[in-house]
C-alpha positions as CSV (number, residue, x, y, z in Angstrom):
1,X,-17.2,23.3,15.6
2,X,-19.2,26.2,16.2
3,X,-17.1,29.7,15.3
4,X,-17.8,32.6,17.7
5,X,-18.8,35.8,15.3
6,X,-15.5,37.3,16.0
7,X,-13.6,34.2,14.5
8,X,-16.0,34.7,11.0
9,X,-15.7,37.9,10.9
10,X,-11.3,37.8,10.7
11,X,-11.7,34.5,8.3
12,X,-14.4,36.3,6.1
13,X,-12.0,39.7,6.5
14,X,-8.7,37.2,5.2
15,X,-11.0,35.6,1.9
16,X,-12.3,38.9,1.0
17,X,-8.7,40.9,0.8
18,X,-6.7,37.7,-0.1
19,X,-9.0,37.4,-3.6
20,X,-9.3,41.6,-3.7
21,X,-5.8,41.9,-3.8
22,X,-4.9,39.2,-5.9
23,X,-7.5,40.5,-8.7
24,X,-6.1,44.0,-8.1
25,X,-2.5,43.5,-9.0
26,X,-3.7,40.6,-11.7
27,X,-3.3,43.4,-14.6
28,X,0.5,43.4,-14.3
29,X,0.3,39.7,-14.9
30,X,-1.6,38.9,-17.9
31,X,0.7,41.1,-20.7
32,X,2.1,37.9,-22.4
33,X,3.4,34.2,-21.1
34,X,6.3,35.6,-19.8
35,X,5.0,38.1,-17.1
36,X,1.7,35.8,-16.7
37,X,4.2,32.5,-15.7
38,X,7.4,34.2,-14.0
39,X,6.3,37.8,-13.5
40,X,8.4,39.3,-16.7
41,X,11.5,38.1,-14.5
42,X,11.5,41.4,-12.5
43,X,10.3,39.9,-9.1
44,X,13.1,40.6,-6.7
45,X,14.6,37.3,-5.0
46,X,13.4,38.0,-1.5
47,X,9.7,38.4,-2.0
48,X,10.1,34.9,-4.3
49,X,12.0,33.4,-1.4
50,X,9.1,34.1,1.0
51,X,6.3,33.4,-2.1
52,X,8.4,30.4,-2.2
53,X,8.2,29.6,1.2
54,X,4.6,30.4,1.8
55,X,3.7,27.6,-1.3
56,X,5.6,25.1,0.9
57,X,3.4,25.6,4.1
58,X,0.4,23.9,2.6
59,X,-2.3,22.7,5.3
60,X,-2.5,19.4,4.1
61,X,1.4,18.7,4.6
62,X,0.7,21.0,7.9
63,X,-1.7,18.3,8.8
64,X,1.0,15.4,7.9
65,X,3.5,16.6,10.0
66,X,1.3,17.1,13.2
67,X,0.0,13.6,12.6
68,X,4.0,12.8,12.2
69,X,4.9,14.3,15.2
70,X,2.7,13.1,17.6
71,X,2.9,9.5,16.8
72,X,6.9,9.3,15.9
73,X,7.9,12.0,18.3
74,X,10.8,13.8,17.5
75,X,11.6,10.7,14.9
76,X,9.6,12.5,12.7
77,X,12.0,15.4,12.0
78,X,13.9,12.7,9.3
79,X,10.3,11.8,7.5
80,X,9.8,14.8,5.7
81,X,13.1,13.3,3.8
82,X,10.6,11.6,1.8
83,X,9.8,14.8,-0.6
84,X,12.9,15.1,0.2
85,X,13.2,18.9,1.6
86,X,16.7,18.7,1.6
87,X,16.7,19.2,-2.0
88,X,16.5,23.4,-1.1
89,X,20.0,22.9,-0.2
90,X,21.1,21.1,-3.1
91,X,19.4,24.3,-5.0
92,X,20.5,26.6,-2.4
93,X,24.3,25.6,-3.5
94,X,24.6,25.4,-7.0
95,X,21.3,23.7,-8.8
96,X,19.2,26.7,-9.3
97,X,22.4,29.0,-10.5
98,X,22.8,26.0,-13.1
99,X,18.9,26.1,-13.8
100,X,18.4,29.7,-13.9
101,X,21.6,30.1,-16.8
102,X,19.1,28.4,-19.1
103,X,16.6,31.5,-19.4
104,X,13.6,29.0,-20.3
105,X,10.4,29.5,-19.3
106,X,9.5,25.8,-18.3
107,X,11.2,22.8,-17.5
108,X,10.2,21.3,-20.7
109,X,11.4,24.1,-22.4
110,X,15.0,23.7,-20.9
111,X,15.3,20.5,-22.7
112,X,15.9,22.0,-25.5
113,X,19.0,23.1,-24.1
114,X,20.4,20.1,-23.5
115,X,18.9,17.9,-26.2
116,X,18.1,20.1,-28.6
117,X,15.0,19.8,-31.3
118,X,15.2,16.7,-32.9
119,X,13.0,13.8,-32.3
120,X,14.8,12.1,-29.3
121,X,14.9,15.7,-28.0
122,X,11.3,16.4,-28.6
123,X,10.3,12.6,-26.9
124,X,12.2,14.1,-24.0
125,X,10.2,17.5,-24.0
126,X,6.7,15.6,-24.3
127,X,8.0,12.8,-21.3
128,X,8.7,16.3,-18.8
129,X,5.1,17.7,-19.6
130,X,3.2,14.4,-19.3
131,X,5.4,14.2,-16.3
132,X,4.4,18.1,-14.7
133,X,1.0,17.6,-15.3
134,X,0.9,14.1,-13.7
135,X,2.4,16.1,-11.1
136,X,0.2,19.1,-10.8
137,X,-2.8,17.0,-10.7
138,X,-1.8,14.5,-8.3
139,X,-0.7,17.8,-5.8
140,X,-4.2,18.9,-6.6
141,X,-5.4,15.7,-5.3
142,X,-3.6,15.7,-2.2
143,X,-4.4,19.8,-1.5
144,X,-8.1,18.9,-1.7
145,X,-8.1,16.0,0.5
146,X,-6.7,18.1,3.3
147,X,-8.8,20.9,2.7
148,X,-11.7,19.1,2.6
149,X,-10.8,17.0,5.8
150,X,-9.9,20.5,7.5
151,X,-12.8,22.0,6.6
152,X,-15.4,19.7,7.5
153,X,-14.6,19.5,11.1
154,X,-13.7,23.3,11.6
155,X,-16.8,24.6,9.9
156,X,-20.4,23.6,11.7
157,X,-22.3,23.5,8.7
158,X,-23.4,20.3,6.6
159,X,-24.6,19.9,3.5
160,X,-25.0,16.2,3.8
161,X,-25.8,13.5,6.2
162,X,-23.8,11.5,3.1
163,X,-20.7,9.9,5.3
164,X,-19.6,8.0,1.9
165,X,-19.2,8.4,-1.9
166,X,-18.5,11.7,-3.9
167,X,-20.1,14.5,-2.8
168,X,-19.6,14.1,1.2
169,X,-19.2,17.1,3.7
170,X,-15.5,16.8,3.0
171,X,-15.4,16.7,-1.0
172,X,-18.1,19.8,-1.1
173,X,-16.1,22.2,1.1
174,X,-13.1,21.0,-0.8
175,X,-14.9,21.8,-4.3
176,X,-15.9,25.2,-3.4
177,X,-12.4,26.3,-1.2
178,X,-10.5,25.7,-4.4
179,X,-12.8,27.4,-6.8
180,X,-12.5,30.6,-4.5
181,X,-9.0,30.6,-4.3
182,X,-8.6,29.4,-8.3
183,X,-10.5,33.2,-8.9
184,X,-7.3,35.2,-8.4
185,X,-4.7,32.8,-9.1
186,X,-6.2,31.9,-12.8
187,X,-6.7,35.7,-13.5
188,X,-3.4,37.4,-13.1
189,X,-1.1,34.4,-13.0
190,X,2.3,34.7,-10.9
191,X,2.5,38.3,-9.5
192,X,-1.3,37.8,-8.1
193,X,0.0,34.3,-6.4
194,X,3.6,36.0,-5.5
195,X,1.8,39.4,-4.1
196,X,-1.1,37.4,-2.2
197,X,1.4,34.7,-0.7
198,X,3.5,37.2,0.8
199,X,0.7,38.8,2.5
200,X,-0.4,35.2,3.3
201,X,3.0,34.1,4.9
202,X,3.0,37.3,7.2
203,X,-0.3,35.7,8.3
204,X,1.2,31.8,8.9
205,X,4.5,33.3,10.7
206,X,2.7,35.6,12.8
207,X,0.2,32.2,13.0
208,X,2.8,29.9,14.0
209,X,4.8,31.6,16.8
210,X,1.3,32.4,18.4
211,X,0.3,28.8,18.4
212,X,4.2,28.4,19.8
213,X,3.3,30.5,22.6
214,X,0.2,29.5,23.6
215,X,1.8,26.0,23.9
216,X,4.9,27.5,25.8
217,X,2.2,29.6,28.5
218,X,-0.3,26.3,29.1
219,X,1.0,23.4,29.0
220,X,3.9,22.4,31.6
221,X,6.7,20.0,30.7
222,X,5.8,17.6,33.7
223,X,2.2,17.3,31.9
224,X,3.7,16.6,28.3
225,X,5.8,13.9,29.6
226,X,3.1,12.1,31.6
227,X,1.5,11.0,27.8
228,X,4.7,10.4,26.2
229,X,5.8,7.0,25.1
230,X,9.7,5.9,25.7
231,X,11.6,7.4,23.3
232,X,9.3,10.0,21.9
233,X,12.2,12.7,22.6
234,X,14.8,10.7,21.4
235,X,15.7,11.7,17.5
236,X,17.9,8.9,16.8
237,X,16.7,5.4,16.0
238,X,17.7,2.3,15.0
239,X,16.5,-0.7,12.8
240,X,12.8,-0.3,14.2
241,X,11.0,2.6,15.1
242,X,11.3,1.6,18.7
243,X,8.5,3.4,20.4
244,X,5.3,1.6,22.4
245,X,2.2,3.3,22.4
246,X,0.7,1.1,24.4
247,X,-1.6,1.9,27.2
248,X,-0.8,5.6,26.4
249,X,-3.0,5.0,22.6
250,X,-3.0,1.8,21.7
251,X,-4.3,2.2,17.7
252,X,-0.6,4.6,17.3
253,X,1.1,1.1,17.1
254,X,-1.2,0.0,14.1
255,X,-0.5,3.7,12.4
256,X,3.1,3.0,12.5
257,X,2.5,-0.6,10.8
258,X,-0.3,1.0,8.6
259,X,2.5,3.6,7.5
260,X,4.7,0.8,6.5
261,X,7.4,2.7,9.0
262,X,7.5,0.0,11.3
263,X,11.1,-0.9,10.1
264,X,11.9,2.6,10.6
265,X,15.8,2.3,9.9
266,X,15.2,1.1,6.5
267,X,12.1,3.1,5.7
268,X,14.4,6.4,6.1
269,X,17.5,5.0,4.7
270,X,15.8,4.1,1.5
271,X,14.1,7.9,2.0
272,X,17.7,9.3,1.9
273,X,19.2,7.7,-0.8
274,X,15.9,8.4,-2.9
275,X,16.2,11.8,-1.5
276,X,20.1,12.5,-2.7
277,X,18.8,11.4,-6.4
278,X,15.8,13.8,-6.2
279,X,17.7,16.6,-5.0
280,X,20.8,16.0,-7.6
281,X,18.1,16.2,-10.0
282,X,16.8,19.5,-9.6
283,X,13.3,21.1,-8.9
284,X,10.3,18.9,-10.5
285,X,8.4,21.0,-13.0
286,X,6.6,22.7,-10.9
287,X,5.9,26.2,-8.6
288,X,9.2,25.5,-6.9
289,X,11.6,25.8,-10.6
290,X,9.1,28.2,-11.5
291,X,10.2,30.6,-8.8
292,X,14.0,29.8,-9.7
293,X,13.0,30.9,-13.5
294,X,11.7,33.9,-12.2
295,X,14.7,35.1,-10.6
296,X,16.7,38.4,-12.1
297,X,19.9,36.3,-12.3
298,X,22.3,32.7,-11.1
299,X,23.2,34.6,-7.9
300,X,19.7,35.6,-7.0
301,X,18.0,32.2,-7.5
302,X,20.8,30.4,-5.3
303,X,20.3,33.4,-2.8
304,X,16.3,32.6,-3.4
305,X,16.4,29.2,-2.3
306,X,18.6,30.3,0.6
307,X,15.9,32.0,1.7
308,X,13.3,29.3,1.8
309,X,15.3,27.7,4.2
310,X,16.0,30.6,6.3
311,X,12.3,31.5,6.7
312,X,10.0,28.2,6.4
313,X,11.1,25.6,9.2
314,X,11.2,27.5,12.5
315,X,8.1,29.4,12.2
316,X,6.4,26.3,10.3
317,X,7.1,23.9,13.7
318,X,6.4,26.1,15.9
319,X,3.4,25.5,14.9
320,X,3.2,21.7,14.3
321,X,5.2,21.4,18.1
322,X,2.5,23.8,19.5
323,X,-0.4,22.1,18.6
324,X,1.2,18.7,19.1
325,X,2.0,19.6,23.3
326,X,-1.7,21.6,23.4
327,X,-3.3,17.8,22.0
328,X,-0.7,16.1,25.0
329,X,-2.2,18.5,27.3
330,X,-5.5,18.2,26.9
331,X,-6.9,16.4,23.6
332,X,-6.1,12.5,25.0
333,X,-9.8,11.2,25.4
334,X,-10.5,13.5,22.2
335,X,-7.7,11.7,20.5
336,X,-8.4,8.1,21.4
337,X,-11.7,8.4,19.5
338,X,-10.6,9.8,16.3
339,X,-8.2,6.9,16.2
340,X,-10.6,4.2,16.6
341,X,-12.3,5.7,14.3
342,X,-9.3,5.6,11.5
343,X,-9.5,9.4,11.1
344,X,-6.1,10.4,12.8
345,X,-5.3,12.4,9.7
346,X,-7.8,14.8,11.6
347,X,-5.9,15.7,14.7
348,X,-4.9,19.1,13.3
349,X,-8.8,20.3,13.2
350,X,-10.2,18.6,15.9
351,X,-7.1,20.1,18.0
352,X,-8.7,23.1,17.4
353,X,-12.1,22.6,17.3
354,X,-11.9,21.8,21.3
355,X,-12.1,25.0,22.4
356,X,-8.6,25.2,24.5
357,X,-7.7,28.2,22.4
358,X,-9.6,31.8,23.0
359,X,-11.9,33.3,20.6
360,X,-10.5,35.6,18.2
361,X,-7.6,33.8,18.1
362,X,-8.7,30.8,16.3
363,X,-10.0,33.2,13.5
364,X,-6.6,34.5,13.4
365,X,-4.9,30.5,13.4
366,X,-7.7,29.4,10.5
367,X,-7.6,32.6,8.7
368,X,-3.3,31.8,8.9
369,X,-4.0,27.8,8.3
370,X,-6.5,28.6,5.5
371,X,-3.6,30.9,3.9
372,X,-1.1,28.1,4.1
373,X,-3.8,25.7,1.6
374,X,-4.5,29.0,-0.7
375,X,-0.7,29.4,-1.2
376,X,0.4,25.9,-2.1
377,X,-2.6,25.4,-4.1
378,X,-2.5,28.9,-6.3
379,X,1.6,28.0,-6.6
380,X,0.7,24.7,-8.0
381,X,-2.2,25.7,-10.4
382,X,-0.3,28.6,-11.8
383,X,2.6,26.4,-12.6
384,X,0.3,23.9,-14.4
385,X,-0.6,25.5,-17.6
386,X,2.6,26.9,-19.2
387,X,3.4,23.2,-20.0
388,X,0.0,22.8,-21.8
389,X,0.2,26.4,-24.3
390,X,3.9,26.7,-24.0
391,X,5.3,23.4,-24.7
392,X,2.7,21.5,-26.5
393,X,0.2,24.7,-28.2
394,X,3.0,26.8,-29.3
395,X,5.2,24.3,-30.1
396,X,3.3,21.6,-32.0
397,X,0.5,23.4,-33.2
398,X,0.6,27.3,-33.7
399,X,3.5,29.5,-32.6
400,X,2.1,32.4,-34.1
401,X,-0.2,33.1,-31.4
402,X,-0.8,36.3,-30.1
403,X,0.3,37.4,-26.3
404,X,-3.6,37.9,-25.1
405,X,-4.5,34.8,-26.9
406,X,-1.6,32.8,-25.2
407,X,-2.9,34.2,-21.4
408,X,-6.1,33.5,-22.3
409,X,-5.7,30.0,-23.4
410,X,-3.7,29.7,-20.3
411,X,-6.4,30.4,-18.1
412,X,-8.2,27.8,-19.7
413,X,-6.2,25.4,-19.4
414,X,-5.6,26.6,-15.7
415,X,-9.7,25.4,-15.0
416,X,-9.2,22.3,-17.4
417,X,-6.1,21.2,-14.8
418,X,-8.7,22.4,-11.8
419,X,-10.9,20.3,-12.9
420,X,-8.6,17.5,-13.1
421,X,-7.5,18.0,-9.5
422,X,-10.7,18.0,-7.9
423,X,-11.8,14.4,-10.0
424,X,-9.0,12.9,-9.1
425,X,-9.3,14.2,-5.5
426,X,-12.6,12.7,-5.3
427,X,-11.7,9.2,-5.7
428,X,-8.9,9.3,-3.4
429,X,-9.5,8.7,0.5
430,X,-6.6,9.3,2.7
431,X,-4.3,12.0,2.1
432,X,-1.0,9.7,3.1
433,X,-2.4,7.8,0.6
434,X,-1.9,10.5,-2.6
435,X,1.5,11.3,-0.9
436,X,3.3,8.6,-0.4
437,X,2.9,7.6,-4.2
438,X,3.8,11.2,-5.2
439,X,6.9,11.1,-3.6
440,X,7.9,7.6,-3.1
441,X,6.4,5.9,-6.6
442,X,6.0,8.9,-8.9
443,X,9.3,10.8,-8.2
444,X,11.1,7.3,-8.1
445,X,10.7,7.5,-11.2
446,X,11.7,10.8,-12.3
447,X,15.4,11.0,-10.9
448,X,17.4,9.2,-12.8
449,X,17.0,10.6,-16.2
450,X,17.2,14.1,-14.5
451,X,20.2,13.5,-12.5
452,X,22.1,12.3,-15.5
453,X,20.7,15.2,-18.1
454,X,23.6,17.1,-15.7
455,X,26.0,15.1,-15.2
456,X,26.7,12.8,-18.1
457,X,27.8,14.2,-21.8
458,X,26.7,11.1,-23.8
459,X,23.0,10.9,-22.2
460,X,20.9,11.6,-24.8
461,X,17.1,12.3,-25.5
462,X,16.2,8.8,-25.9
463,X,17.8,8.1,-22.8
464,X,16.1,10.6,-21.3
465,X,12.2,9.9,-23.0
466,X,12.3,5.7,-22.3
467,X,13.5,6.3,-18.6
468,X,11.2,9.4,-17.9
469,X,8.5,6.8,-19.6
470,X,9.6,3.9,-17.9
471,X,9.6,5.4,-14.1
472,X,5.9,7.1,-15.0
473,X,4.4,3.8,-16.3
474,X,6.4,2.1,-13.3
475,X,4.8,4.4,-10.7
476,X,1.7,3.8,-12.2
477,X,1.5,-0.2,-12.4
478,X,3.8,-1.4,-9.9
479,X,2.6,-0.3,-6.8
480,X,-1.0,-1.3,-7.6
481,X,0.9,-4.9,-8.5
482,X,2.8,-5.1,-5.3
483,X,-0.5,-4.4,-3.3
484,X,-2.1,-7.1,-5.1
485,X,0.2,-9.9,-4.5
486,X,1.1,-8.7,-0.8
487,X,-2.8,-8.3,0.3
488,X,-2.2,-4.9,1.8
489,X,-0.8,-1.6,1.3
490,X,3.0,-1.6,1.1
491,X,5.2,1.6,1.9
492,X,6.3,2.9,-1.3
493,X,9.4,3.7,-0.7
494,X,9.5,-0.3,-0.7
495,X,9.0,0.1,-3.9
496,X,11.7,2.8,-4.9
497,X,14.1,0.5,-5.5
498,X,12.0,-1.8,-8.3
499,X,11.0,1.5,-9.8
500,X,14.7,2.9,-10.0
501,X,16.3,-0.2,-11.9
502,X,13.1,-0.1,-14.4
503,X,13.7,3.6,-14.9
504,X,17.9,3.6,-15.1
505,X,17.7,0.4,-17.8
506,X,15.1,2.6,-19.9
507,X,17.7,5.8,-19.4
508,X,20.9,3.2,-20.2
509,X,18.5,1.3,-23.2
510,X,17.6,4.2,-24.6
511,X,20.9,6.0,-24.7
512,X,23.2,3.4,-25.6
513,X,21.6,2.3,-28.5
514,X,21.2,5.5,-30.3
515,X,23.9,8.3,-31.2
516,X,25.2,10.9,-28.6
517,X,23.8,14.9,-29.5
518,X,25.1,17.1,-31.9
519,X,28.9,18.4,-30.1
520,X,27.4,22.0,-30.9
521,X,24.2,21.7,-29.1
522,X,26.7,20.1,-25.8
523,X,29.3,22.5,-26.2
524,X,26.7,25.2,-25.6
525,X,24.7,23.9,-23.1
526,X,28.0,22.9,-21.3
527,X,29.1,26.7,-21.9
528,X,26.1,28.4,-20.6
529,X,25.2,26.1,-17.7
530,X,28.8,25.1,-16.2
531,X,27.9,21.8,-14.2
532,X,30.3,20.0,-12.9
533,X,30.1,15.9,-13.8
534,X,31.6,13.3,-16.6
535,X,31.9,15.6,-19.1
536,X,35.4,14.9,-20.3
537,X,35.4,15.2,-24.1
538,X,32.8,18.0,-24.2
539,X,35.0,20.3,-21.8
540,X,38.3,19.5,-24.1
541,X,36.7,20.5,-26.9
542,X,35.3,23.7,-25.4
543,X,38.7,24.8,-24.3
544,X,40.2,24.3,-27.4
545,X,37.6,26.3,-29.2
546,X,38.2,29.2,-26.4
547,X,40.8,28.3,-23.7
548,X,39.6,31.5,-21.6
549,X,37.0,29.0,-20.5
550,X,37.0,28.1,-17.1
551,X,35.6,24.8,-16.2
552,X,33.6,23.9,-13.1
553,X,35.5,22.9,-10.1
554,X,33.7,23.0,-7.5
555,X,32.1,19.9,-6.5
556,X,34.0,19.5,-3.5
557,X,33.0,22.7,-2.5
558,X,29.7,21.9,-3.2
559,X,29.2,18.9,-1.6
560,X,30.7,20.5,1.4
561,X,28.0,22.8,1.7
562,X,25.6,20.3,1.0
563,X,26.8,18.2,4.1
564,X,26.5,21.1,6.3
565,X,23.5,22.8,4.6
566,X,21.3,19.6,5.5
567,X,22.8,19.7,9.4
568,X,21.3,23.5,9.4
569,X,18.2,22.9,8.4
570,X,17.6,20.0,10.4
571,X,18.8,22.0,13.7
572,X,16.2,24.7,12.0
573,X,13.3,21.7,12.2
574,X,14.4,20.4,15.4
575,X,15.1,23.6,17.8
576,X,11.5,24.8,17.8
577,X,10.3,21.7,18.8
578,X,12.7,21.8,22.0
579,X,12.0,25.5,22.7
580,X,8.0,24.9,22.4
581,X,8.6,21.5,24.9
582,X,11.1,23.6,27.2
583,X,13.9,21.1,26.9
584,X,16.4,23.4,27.3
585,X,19.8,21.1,27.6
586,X,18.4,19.8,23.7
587,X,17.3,23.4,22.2
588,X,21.2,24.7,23.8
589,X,23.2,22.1,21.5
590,X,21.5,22.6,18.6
591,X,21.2,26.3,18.9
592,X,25.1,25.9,19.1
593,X,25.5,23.3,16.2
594,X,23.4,25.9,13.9
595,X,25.4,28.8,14.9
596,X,28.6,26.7,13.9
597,X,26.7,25.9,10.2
598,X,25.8,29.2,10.0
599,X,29.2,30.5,10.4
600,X,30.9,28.1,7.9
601,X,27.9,28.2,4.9
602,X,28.2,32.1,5.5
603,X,32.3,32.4,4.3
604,X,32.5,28.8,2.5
605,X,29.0,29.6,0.3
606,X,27.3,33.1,0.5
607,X,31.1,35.2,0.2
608,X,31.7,32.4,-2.4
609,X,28.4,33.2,-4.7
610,X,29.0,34.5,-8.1
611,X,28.7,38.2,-9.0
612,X,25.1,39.4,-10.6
């Protein structure tokens, strides 16, 4: 695509203040680990909600859920259970106010709490950072697929005639977009990344509802539903995914096989019962629990994650349903190539790149789309190194380290993990590829051990170490195993299942056949944290130490608001989608059904939160 000068100049304009401003305020964040990694906890909740946010609206999952949309339809608003992204309500209710009692700097770190320091305890701190750096990397991965894939068609120049290998068009504009954006996020650590991504999500939301309208003014609903398949409108679904591409674009139907959604039903059953575990067992170590750590107090990190969900759906498809109806309109024969050619992970930039948007205002969408990539990617890098000095320097080999030595180690570690990410993301093709084993292999087997550290008194460190190891050794093996016996690539979340009973018998093994924790080290964290669970003989023996104690009752409660929280942010995925296609009978029910979940989370949950 060639850019008109106007468009460089406002993209130039967004690099050159983005990194300026993030170097400017990077002073405030390099004192010591505490105001490099969570902004010396003084970062009011609203500005971490939006930060929060603004990490979330990455371009490569922006990509994803354009790709989603346009072949699944409005199907596609139940896919993103995969992550799962309900698991902002389960924090928005009660998880982060249990996280946020700790006062830890990392996830690792929070073992302690629970486990204490002996050796199980310290298996289970080691199994959490080999497990957030896992993590990190693989997001790395995935963040410079999508760049690179992004950038290659949007900007005209080539480096390379090299359409294969390492160093392709893709991999070098990858390489050198995350260096940029590493300058500012390695310097000054959380406040550069909180200041700059508010800034950025101004950009994406202002982004977003212009892409909306665009959409809205150009495209008439009479010319959307002459390219639609049956049942592309239609949310609900049943055992298959039921919709027929045919004669419309035939290579969709081998995307939905390809996908392994074919058996749609299943695919997003198993999705939602994966997604329930994941979101019962709290944040993964990464920016997300970072930003809960961060907050002042319990109240404010419930109200934080409140606020993610408030702000990031309806500006965020606007944008996906915008450019989804503008590729309808007028992108078919565009569209029909790029799929024979296998590249439909594309459609985002080559939307775009057709010209059916005016000048100066694609500067202004890829200065908004480039901020979405810089925010999820300085979130995820920032979060990376804390487990690297904190948990394993400082407490395995000096913790007599000074402060400046300690930020400056971090940074290191920050280009080490960099450098990770971009290997890693050079050996990896497609970007649902990297995804679907982050979330359907890798985080398979993380949920168990984490949604029992809360819930169960006599889960111990062992427990917690062989079922932490067992699901990352599972993620790692059995997938490539399956592939090999079945010929093809399977759907991971095939695989949940197999990778769920190896990690629960490693959590059960490993906690059965060694002795519960110290009653002190329970009592306290059962004190401090208040969850609510099987925690029978710890609570008696906390109430007869101090019978003031009041216990957690509130799962019913809880799980109310769950139920209804998950409604609301569905209606706050779906009703853009309707307003950008005009479909006003749709958009009018569930405007209604959101301003009934509003009502009731407002006096059954926010009147109900605890007192800073």
């Amino acid at each position: 695509m060639k850019l008109e000068l106007p468009d460089l100049i406002i993209i130039g304009a967004y690099f050159l203040a983005t990194v300026l401003i993030g170097l400017w305020v990077s002073r405030r964040g390099a004192k010591d680990l505490d105001s490099y990694f969570l902004g010396g906890k003084t970062l009011p909740w609203y500005l971490l909600g939006i930060s929060d946010a603004s990490g979330m609206f990455d371009i490569t999952g922006t990509m994803m859920l354009v790709y989603f949309l346009f072949v699944y339809g409005l199907k596609s608003i139940w896919l993103p259970f995969m992550w799962p992204v309900f698991n902002q309500i389960f924090l928005m209710m009660f998880l982060s106010g249990w996280l946020r009692r700790s006062n830890v700097l990392t996830g690792a770190e929070w073992i302690q709490t629970r486990f204490g320091r002996d050796t199980g305890a310290s298996l289970a701190h080691l199994s959490v950072v080999l497990f957030a750096l896992v993590n990190v990397v693989a997001m790395l991965a995935y963040a410079f697929k999508g760049i690179g894939k992004f950038a290659s068609v949007m900007l005209a120049y080539k480096f390379t005639e090299q359409t294969a290998g390492l160093w392709t068009n893709e991999n070098i504009y990858a390489a050198m977009i995350l260096s940029l954006t590493a300058l500012y996020a390695i310097k000054g650590g959380m406040i550069s990344v909180v200041i700059t991504e508010v800034m950025q999500f101004c950009i994406l939301t202002l982004t977003s509802l212009t892409i909306g309208v665009i959409a809205i003014a150009t495209v008439s609903p009479a010319a959307i539903r002459e390219s639609l398949p049956q049942g592309w409108l239609n949310p609900f679904f049943g055992w298959k995914c039921g919709l027929d591409w045919t004669g419309i674009l035939d290579r969709a139907n081998g995307f939905i096989v390809k996908d392994g959604n074919e058996w749609f039903g299943i695919v997003i059953g198993l999705m939602f019962c994966k997604g329930i575990l994941a979101s019962l067992a709290g944040p993964a170590p990464n920016y997300d629990m970072q930003r809960i750590l961060a907050t002042r107090n319990p109240r404010e990190a419930k109200m934080m994650n409140g606020m993610v969900c408030a702000v990031l759906y309806f500006p965020r498809y606007m944008m996906v349903a915008g450019l989804t109806v503008i590729a309808f309109a007028f992108c078919m024969a565009d569209l029909r190539e790029i799929a024979e050619a296998g590249e439909f992970e594309n459609l985002l930039p080559i939307i775009l790149s057709r010209h059916y948007i005016p000048v100066g205002v694609v500067g202004f969408l890829l200065a908004g789309l480039l901020a979405a990539f810089m925010s999820n990617f300085a979130a995820t890098l920032n979060a990376a190194p804390a487990y690297i000095v904190n948990d394993i320097y400082l407490r395995f080999i000096d913790p007599r380290v000074d402060a400046k030595t300690q930020v400056r180690m971090s940074r290191i570690a920050s280009i080490g993990v960099l450098v990770a990410g971009i290997c890693f993301g050079l050996l990896t093709d497609r970007i649902n590829n990297v995804m679907m084993w982050i979330v359907g292999s890798l985080y398979g087997g993380y949920v168990l051990a984490n949604v029992l550290k809360w819930i169960w008194w006599r889960f111990n460190g062992y427990g917690y170490f062989w079922g932490m190891a067992a699901g990352i050794l599972s993620a790692m093996f059995v997938p490539r195993l399956a592939n090999e016996i079945h010929g093809e690539n399977i759907n991971d979340f095939f695989l949940f299942p197999v990778i769920f009973v190896l990690s629960a018998l490693g959590c059960l093994l490993g906690t059965l056949l060694s002795k519960a924790e110290n009653d002190a080290i329970l009592m306290s964290f059962y004190k401090t944290v208040r969850p609510w669970g099987f925690w029978g003989p710890i609570r008696d023996k906390v109430l007869r130490e101090d019978p003031s104690f009041q216990p957690n009752r509130d799962f019913r409660r809880d799980m109310a608001n769950v139920s209804v929280g998950i409604v609301w942010q569905l209606c706050l995925t779906a009703l853009p989608i309707y307003l950008v296609l005009r479909n006003w009978q749709w958009a009018g029910a569930i405007f209604a059904v959101l301003a009934v979940c509003t009502v009731f989370l407002k006096f059954n949950w926010f009147d109900k939160l605890e007192k800073a």
